[in-house]
N, CA, C and O atoms as a CHARMM CRD file, in Angstrom:
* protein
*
  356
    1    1 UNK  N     -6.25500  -7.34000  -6.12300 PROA 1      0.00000
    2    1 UNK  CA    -4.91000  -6.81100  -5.93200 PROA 1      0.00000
    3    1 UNK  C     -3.96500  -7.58600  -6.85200 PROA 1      0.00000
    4    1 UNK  O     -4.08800  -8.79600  -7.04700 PROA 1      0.00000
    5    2 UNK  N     -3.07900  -6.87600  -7.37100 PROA 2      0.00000
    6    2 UNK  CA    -2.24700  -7.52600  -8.60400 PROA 2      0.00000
    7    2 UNK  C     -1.02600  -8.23400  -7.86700 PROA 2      0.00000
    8    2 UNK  O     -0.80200  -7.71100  -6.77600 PROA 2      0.00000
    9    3 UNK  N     -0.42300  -8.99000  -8.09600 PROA 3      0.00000
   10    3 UNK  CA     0.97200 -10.09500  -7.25100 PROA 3      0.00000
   11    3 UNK  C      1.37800 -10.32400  -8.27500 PROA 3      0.00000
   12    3 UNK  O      0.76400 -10.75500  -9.25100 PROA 3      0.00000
   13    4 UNK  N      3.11700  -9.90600  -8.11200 PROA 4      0.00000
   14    4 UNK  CA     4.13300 -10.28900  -8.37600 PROA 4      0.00000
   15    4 UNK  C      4.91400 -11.72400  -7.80000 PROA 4      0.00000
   16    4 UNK  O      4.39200 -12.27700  -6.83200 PROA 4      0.00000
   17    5 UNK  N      5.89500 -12.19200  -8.27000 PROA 5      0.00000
   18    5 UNK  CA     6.38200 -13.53100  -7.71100 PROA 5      0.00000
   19    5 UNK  C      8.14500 -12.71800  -8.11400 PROA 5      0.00000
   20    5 UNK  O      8.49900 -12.04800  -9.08500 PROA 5      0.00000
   21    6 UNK  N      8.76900 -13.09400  -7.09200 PROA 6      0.00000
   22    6 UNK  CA    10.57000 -12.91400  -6.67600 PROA 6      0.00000
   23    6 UNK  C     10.69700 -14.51400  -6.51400 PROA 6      0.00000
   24    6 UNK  O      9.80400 -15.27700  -6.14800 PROA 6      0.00000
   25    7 UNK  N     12.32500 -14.91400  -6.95900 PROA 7      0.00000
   26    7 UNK  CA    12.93500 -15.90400  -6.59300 PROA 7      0.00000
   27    7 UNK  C     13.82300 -15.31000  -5.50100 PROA 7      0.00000
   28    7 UNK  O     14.28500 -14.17700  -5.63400 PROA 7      0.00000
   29    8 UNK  N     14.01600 -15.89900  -4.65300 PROA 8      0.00000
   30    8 UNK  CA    14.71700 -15.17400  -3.31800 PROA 8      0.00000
   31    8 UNK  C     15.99500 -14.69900  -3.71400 PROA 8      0.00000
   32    8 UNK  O     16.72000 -15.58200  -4.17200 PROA 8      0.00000
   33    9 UNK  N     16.57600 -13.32700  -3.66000 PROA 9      0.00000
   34    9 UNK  CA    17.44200 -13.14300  -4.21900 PROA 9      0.00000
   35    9 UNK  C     17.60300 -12.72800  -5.39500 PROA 9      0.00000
   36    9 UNK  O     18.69600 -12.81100  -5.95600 PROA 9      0.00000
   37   10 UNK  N     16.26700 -12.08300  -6.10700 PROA 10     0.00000
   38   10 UNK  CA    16.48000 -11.54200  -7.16400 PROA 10     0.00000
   39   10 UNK  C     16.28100 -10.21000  -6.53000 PROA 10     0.00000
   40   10 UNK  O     15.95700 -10.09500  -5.34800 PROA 10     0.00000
   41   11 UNK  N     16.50200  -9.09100  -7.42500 PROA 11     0.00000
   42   11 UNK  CA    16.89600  -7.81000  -7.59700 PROA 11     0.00000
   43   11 UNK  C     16.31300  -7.43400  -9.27500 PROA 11     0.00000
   44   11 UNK  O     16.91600  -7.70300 -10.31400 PROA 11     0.00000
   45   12 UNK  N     14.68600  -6.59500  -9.12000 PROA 12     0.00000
   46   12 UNK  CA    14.38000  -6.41400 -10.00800 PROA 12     0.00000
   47   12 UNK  C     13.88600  -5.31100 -10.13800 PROA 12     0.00000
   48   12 UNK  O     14.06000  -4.56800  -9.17200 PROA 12     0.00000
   49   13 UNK  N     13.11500  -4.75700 -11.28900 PROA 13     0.00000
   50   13 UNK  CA    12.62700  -3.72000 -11.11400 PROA 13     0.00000
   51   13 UNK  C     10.71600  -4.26900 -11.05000 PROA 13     0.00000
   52   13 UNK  O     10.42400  -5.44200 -11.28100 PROA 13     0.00000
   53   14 UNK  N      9.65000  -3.23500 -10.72000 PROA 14     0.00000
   54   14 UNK  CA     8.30100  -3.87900 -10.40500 PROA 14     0.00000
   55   14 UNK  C      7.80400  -2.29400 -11.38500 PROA 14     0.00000
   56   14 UNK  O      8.19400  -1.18400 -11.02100 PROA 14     0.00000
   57   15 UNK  N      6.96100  -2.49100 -12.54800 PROA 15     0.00000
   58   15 UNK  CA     6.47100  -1.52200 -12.77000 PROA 15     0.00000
   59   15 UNK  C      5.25600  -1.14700 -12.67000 PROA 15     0.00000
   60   15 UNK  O      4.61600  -2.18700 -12.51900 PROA 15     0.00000
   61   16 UNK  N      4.21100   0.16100 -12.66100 PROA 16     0.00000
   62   16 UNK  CA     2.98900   0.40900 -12.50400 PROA 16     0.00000
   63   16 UNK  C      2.77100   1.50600 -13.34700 PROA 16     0.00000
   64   16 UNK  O      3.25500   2.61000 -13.09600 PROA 16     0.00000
   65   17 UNK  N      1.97500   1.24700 -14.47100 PROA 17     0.00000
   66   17 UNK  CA     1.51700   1.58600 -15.18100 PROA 17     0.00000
   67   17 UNK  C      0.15500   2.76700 -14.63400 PROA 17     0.00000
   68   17 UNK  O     -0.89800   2.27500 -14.22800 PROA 17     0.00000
   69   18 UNK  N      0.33200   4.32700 -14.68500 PROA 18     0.00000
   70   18 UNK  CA    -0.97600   4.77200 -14.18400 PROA 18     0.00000
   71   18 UNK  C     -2.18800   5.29900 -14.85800 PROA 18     0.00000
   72   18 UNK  O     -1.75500   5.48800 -15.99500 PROA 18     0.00000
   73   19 UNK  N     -3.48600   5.66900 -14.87200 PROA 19     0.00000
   74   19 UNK  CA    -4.14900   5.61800 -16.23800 PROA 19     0.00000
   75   19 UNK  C     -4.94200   6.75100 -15.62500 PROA 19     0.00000
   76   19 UNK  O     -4.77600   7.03300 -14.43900 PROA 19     0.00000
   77   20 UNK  N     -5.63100   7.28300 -16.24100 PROA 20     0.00000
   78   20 UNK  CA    -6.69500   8.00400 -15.56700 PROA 20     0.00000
   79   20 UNK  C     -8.15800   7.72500 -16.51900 PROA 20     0.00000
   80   20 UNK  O     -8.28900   7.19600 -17.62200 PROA 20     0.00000
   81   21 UNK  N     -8.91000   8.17200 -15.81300 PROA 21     0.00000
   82   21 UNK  CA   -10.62800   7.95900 -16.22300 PROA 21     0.00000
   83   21 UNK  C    -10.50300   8.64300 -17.07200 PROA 21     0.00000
   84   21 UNK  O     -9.80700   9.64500 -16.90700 PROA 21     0.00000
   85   22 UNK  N    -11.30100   8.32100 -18.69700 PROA 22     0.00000
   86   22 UNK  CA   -11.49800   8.86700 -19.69600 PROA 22     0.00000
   87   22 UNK  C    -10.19900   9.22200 -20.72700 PROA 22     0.00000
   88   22 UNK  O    -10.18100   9.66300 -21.87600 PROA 22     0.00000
   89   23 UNK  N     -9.24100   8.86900 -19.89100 PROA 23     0.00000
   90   23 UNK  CA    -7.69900   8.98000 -20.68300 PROA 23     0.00000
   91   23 UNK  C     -7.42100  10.79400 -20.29100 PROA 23     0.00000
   92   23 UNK  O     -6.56400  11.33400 -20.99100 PROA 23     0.00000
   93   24 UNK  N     -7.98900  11.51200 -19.42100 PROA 24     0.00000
   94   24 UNK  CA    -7.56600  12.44600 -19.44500 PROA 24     0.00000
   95   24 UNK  C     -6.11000  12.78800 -18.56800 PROA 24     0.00000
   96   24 UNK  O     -5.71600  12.36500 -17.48100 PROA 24     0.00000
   97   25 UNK  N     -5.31500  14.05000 -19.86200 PROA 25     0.00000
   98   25 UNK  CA    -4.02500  13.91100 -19.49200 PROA 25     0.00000
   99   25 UNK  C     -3.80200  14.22300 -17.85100 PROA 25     0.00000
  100   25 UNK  O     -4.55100  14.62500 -16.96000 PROA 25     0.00000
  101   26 UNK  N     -2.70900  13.92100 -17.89900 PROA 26     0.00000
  102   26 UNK  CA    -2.00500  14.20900 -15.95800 PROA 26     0.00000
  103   26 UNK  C     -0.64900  13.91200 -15.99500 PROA 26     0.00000
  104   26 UNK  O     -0.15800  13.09500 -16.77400 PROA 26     0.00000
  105   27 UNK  N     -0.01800  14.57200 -15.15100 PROA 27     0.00000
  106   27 UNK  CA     1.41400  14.85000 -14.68700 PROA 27     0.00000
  107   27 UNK  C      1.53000  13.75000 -13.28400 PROA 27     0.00000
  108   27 UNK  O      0.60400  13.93200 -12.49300 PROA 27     0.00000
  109   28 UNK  N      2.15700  13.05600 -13.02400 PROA 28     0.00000
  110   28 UNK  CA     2.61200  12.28400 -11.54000 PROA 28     0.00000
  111   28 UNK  C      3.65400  12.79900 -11.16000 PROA 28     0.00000
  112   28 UNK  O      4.79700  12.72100 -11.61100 PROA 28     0.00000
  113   29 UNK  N      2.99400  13.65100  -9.81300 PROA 29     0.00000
  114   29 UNK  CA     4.58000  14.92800  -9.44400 PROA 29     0.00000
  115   29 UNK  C      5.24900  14.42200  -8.73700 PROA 29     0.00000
  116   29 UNK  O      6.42600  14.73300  -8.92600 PROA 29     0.00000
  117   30 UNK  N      5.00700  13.38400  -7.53800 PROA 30     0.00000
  118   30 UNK  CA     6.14600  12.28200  -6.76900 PROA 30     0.00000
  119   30 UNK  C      5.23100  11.28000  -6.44900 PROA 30     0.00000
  120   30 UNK  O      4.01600  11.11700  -6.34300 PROA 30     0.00000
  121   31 UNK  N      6.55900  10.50900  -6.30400 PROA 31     0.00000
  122   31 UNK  CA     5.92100   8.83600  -6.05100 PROA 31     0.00000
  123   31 UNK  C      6.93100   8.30500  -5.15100 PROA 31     0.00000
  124   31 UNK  O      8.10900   8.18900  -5.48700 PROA 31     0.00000
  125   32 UNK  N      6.54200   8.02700  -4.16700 PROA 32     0.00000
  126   32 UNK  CA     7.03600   6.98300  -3.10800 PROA 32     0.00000
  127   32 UNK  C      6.50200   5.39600  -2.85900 PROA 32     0.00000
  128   32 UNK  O      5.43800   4.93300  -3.26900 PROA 32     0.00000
  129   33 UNK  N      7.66200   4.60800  -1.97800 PROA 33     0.00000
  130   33 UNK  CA     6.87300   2.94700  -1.80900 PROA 33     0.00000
  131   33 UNK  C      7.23400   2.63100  -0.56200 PROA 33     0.00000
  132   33 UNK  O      8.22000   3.13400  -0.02400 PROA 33     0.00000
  133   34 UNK  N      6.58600   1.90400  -0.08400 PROA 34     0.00000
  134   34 UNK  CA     7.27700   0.99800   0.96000 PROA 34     0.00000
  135   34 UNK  C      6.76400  -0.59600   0.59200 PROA 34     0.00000
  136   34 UNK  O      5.76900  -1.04600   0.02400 PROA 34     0.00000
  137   35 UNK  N      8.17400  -1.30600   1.32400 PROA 35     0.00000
  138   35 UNK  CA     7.64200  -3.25700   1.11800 PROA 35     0.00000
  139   35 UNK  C      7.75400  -3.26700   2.47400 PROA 35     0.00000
  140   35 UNK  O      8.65300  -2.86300   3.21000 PROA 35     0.00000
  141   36 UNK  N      6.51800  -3.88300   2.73600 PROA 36     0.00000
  142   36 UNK  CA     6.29100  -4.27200   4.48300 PROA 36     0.00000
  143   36 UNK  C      5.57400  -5.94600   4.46900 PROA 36     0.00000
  144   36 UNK  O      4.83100  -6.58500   3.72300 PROA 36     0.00000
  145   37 UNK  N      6.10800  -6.11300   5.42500 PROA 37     0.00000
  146   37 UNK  CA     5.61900  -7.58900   5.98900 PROA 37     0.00000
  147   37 UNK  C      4.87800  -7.45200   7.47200 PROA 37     0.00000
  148   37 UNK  O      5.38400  -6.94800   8.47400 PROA 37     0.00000
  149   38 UNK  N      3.78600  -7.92800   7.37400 PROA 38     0.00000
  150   38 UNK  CA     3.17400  -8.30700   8.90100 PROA 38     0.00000
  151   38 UNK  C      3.34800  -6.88200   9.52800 PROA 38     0.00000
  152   38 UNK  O      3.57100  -6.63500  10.71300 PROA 38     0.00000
  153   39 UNK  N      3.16700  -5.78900   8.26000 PROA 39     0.00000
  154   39 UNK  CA     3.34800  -4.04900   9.22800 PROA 39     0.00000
  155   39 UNK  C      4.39100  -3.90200   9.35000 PROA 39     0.00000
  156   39 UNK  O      4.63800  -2.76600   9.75500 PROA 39     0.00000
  157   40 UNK  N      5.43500  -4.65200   9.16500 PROA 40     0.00000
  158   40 UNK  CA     7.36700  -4.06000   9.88800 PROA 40     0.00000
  159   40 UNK  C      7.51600  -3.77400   8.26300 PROA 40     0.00000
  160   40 UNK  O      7.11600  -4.50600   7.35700 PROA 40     0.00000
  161   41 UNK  N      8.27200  -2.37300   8.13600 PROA 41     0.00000
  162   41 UNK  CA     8.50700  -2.02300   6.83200 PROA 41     0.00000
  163   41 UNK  C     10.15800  -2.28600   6.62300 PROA 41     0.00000
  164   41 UNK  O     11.01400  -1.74700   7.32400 PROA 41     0.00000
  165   42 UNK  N     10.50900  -3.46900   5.22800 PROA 42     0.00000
  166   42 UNK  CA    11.93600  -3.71300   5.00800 PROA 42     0.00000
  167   42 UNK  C     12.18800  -2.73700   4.25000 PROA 42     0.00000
  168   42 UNK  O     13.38700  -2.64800   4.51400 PROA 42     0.00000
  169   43 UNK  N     11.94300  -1.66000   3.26300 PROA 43     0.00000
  170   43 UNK  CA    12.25300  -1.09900   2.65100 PROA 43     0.00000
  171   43 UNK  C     11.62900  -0.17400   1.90600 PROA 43     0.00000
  172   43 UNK  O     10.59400  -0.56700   1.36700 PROA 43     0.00000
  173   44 UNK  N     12.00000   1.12000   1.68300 PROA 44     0.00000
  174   44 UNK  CA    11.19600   1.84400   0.99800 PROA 44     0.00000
  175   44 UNK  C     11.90000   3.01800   0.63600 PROA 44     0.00000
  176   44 UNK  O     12.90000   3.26500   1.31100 PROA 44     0.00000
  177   45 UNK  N     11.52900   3.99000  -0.50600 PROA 45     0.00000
  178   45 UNK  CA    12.09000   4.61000  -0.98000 PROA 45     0.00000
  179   45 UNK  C     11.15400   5.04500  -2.15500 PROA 45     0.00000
  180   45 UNK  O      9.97200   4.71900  -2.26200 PROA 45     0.00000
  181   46 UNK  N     12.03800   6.02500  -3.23400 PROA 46     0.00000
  182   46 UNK  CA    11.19400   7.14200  -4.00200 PROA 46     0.00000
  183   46 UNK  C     11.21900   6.22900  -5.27700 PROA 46     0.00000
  184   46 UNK  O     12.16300   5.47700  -5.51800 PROA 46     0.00000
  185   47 UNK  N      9.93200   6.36900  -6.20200 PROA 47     0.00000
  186   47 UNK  CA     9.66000   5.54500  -7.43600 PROA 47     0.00000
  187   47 UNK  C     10.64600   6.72400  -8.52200 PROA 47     0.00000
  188   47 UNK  O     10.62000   7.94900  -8.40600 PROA 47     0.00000
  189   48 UNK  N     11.17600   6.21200  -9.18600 PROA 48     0.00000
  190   48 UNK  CA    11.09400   6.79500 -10.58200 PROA 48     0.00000
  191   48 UNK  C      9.79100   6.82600 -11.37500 PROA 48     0.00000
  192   48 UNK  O      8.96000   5.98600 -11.71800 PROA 48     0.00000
  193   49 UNK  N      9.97000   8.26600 -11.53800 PROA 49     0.00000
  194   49 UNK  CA     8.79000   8.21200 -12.85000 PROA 49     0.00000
  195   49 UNK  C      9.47500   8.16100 -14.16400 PROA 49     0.00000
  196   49 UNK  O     10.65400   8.46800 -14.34200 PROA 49     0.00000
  197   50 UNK  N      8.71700   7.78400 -14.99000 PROA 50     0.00000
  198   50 UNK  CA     9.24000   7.55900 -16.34300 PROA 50     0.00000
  199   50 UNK  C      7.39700   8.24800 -17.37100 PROA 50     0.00000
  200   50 UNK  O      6.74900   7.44100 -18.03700 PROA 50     0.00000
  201   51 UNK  N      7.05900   9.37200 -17.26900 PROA 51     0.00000
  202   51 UNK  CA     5.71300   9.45400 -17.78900 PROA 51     0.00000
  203   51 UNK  C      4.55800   8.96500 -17.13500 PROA 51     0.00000
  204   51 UNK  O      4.08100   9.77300 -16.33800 PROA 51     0.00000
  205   52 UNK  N      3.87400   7.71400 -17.24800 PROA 52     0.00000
  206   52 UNK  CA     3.03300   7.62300 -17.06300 PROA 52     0.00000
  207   52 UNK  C      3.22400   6.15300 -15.86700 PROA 52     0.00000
  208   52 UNK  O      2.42200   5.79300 -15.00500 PROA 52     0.00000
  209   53 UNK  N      4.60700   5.53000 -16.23300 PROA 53     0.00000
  210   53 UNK  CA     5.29700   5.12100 -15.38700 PROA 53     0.00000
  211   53 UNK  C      5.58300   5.18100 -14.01900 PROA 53     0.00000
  212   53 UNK  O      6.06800   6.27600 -13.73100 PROA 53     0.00000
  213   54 UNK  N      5.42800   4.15400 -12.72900 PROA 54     0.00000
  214   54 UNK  CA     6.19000   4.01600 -11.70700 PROA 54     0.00000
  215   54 UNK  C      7.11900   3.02100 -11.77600 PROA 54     0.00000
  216   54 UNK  O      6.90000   1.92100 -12.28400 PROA 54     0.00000
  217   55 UNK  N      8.52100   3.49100 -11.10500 PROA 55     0.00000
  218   55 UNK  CA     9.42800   2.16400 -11.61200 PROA 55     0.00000
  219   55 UNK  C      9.88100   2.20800  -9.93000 PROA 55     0.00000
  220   55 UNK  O     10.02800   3.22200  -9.24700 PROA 55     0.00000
  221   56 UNK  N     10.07000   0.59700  -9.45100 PROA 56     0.00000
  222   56 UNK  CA    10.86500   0.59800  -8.27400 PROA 56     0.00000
  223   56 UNK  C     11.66300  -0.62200  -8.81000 PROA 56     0.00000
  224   56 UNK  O     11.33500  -1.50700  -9.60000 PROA 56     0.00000
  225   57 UNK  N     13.05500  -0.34000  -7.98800 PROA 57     0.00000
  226   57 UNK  CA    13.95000  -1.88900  -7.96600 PROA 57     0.00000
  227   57 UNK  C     14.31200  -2.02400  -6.77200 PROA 57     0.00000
  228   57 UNK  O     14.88700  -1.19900  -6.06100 PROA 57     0.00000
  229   58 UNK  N     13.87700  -3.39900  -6.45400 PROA 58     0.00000
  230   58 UNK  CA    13.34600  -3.83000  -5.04200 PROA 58     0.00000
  231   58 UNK  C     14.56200  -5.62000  -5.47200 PROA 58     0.00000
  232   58 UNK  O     15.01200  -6.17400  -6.47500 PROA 58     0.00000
  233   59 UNK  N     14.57200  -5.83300  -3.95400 PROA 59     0.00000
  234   59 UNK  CA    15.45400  -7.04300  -3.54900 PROA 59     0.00000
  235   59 UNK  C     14.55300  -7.46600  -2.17600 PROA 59     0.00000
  236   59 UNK  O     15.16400  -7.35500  -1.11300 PROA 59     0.00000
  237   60 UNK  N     13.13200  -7.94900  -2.10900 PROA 60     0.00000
  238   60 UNK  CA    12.51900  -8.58700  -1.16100 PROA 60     0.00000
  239   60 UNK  C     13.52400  -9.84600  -0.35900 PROA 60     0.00000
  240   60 UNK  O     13.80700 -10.90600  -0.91700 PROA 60     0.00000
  241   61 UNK  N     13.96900  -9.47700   1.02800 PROA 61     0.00000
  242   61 UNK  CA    14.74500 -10.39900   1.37700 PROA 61     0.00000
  243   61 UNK  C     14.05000 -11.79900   2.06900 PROA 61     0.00000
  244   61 UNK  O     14.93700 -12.49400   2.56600 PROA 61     0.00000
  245   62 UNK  N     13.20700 -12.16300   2.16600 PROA 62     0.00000
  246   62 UNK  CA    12.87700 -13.42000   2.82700 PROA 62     0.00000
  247   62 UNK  C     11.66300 -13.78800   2.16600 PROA 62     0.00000
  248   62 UNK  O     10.82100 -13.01700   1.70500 PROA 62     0.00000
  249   63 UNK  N     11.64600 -15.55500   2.16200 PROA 63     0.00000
  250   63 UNK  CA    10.67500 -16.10300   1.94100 PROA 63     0.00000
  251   63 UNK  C      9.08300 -15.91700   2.15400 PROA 63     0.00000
  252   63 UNK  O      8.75500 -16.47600   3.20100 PROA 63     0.00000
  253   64 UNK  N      8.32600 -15.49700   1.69900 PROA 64     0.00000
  254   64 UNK  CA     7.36900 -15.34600   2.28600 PROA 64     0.00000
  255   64 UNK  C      6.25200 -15.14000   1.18300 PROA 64     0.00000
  256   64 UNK  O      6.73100 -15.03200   0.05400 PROA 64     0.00000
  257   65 UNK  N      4.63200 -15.04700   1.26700 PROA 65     0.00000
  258   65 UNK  CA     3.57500 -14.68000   0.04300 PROA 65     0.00000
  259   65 UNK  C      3.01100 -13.30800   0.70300 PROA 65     0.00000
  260   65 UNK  O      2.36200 -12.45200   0.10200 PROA 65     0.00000
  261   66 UNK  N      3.47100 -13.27900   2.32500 PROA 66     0.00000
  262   66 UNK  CA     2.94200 -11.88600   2.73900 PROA 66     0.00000
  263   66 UNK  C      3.61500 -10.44200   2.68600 PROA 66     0.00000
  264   66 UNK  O      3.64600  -9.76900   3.71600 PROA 66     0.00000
  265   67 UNK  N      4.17700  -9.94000   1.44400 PROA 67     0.00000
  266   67 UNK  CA     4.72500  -8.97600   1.39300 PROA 67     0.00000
  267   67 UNK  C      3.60800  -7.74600   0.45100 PROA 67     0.00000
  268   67 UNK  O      2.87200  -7.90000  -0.52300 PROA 67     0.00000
  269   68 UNK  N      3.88800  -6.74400   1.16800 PROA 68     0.00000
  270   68 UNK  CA     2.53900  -5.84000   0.72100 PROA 68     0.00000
  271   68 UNK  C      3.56800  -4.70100   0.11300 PROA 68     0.00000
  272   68 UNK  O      4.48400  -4.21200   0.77400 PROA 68     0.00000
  273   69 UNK  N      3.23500  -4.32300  -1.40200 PROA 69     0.00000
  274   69 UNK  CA     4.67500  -2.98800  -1.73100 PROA 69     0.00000
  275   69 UNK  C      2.96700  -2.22200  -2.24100 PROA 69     0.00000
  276   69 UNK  O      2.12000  -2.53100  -3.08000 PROA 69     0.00000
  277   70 UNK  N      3.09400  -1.13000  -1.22800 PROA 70     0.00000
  278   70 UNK  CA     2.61300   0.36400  -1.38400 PROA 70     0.00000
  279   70 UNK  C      3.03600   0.58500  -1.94100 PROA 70     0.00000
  280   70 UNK  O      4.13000   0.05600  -2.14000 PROA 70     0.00000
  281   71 UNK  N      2.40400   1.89500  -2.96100 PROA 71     0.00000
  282   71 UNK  CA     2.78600   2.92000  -4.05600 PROA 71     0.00000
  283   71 UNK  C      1.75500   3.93600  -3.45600 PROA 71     0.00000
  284   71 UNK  O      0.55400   3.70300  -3.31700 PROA 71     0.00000
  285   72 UNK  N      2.51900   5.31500  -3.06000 PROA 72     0.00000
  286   72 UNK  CA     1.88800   6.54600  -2.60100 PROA 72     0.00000
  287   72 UNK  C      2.15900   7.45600  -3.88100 PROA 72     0.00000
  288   72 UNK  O      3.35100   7.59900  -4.15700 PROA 72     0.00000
  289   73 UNK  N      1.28300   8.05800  -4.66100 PROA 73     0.00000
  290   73 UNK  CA     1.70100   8.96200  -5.53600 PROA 73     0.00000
  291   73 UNK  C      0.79200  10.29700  -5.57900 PROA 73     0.00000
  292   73 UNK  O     -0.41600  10.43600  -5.38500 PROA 73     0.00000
  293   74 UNK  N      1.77200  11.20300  -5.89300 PROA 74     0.00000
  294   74 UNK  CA     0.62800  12.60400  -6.14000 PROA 74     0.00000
  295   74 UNK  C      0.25700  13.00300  -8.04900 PROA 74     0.00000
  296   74 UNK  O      0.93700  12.91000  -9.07100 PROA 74     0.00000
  297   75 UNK  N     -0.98400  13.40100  -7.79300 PROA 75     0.00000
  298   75 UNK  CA    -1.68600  13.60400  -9.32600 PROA 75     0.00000
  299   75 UNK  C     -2.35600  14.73200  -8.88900 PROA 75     0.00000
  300   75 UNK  O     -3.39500  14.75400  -8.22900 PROA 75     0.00000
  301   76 UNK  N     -1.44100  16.04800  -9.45800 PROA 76     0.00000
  302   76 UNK  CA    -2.72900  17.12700  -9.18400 PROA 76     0.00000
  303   76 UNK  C     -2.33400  17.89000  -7.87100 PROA 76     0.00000
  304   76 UNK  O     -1.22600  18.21000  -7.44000 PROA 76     0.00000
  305   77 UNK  N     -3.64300  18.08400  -7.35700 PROA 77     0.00000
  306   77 UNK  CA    -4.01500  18.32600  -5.74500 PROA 77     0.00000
  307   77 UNK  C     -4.27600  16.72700  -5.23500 PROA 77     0.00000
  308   77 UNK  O     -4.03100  16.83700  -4.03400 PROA 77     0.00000
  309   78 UNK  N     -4.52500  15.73400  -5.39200 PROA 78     0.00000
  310   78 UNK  CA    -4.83100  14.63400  -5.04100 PROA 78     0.00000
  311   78 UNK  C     -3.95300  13.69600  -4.95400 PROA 78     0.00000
  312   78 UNK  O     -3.55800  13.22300  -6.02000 PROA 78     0.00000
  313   79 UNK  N     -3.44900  13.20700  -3.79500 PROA 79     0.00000
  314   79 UNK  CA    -3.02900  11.62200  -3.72600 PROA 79     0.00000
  315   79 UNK  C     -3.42900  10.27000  -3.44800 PROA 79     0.00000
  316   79 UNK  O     -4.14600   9.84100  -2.54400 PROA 79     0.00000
  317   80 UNK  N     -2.79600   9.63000  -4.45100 PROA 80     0.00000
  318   80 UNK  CA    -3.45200   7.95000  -4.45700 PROA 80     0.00000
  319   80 UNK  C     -2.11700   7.12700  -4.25500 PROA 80     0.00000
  320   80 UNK  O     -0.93100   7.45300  -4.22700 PROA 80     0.00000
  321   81 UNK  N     -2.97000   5.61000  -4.09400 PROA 81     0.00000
  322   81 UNK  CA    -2.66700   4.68700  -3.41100 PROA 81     0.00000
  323   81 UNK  C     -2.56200   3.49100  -4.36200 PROA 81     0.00000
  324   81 UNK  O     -3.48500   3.30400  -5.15500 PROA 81     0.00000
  325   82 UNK  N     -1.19600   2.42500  -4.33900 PROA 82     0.00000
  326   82 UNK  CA    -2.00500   1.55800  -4.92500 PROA 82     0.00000
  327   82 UNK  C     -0.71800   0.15500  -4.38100 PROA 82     0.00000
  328   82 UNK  O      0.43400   0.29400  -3.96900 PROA 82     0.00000
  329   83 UNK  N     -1.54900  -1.13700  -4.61300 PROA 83     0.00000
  330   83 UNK  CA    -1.12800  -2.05300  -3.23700 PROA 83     0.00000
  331   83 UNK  C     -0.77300  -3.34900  -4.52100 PROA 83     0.00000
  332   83 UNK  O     -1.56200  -3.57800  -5.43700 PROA 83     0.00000
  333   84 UNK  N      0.49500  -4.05100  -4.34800 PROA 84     0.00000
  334   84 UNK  CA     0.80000  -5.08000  -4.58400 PROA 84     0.00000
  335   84 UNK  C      1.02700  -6.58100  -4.25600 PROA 84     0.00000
  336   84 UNK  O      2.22200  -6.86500  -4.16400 PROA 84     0.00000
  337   85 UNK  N      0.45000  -7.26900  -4.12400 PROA 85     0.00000
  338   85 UNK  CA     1.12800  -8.32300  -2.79600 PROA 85     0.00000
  339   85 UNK  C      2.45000  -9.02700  -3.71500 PROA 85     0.00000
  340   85 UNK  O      2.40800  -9.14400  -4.93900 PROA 85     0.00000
  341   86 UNK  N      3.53600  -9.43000  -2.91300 PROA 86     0.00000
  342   86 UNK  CA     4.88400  -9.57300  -3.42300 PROA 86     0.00000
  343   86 UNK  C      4.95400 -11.04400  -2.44400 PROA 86     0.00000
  344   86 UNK  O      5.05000 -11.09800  -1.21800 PROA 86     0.00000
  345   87 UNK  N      4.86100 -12.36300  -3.57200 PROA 87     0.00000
  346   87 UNK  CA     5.66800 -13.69800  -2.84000 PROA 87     0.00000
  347   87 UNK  C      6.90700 -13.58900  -3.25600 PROA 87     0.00000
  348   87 UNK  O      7.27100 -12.95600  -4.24700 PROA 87     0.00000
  349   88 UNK  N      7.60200 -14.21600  -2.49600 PROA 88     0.00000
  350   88 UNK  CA     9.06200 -14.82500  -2.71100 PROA 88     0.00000
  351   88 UNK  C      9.10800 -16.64500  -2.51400 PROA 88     0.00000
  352   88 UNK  O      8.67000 -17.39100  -1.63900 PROA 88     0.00000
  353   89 UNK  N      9.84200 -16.87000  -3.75700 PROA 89     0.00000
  354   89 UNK  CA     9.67900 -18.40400  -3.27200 PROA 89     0.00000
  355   89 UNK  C     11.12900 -18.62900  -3.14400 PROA 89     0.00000
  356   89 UNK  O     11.55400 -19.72500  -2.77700 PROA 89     0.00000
């Protein structure tokens, strides 16, 4: 799982790059996130796409290495998943 690092109090953007097998082309028709801790969700909301792009700008409010930011996206008929862990120091 890929981790990001926040200084408490930053306000950034987190990007995700999406690829597919064999490089074949694809459209990402919506993308949603949530940042949850210990299961209680602080925040969540719709990604910008930018192409091939997911963009969120996130402000993780408390100290912690256990923050989990979901990415729900649709490709197609099919939706995927993909998981970040987010510290704050």
């Amino acid at each position: 799982m890929n981790r990001v690092r926040f200084i408490q109090g930053e306000d950034k953007h987190v990007k995700l790059f999406v690829r597919a097998p064999n490089d074949e082309p694809f459209t990402i028709l919506s993308a949603t996130y949530t940042l949850s801790r210990f299961g209680e969700v602080e925040a969540k909301g719709e990604c910008d796409i930018n192409g091939h792009y997911l963009d969120i700008k996130m402000e993780p409010k408390k100290k912690t290495k256990s923050y989990i930011l979901e990415i729900t996206y649709a490709v197609a008929d099919s939706v995927r998943k993909a998981r970040i862990e987010v510290e704050v120091i």
